[in-house]
C-alpha positions as CSV (number, residue, x, y, z in Angstrom):
1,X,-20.9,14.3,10.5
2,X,-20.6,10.3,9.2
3,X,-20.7,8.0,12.0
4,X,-20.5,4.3,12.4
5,X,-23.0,2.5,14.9
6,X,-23.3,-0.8,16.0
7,X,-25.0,-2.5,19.0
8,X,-26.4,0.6,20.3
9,X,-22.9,2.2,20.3
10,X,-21.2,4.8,18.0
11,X,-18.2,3.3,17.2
12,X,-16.3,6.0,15.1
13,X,-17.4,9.7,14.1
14,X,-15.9,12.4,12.1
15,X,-15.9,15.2,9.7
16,X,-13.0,14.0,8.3
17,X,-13.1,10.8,5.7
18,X,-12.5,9.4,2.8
19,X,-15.1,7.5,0.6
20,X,-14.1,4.6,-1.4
21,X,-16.0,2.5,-4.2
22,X,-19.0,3.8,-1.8
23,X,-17.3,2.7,1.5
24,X,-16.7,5.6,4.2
25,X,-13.3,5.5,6.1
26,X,-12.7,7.0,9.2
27,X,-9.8,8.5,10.6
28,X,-8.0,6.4,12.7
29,X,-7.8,8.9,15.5
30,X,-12.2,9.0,15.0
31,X,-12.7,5.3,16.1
32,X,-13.2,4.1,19.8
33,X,-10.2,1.9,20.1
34,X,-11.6,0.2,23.1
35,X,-14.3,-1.2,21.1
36,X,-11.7,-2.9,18.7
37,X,-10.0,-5.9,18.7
38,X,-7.6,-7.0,16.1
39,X,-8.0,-9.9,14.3
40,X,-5.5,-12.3,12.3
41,X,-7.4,-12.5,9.2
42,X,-6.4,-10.6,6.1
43,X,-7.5,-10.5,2.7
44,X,-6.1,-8.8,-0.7
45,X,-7.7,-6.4,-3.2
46,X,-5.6,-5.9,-6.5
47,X,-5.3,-2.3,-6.0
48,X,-5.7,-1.2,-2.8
49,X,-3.4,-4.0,-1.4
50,X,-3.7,-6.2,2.3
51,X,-6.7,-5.2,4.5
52,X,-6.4,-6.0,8.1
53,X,-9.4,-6.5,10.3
54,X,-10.5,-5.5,13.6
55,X,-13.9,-7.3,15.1
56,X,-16.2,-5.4,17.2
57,X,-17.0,-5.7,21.2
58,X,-19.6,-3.8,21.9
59,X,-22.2,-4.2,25.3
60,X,-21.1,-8.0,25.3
61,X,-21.7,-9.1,22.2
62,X,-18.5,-9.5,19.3
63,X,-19.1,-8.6,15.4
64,X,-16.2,-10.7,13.8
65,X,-13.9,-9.0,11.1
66,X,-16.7,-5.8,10.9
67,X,-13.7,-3.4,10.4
68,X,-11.3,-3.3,7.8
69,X,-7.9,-0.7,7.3
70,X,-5.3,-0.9,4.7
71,X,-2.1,-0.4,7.4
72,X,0.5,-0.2,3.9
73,X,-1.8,0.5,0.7
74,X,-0.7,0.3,-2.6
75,X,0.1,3.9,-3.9
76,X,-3.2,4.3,-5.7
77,X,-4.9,3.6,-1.8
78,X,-2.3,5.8,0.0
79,X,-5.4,8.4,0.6
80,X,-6.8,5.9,3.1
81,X,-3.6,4.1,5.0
82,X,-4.9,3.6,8.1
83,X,-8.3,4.8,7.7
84,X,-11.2,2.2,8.7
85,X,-14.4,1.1,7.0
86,X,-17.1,-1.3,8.2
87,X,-19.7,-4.1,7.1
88,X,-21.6,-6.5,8.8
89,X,-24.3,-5.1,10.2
90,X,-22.5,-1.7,11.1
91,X,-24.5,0.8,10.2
92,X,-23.0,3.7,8.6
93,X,-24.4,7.6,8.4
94,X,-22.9,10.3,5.5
């Protein structure tokens, strides 16, 4: 089952996922909210539209903007709407 860890802590699991130019994203329903906070920062990919960002708060220490979601993708995205993915140190398991 593909998990995300970070900080000692699994921060999303599930057997359900989509996998995107080699990026896995979780369910939304599969990530430990309480771990997440949102973040104001955005950026724009041509086809997948505006990603949002959560950072990480995990055993007192933050991981800013490690999480990324596309809340309204484009309709060639629509597959993950929702759905998060990680970088910055978080390590993910297929």
């Amino acid at each position: 089952m593909p998990r995300a860890e970070w900080n000692g802590e699994i921060i999303a699991e599930s057997n359900v996922y989509e996998t995107v130019e080699g990026n896995i994203y979780f369910p939304p329903t599969s990530i430990k909210r309480e771990l997440f906070i949102e973040s104001p920062n955005t950026t724009t990919c041509s086809w997948k539209g505006e990603a949002h960002y959560y950072t990480l708060s995990v055993n007192g220490s933050k991981n800013k903007d490690a999480a990324w979601y596309y809340p309204n993708p484009k309709p060639a995205a629509a597959n993950i709407a929702g759905y998060v993915a990680f970088w910055r140190g978080v390590t993910v398991t297929p």
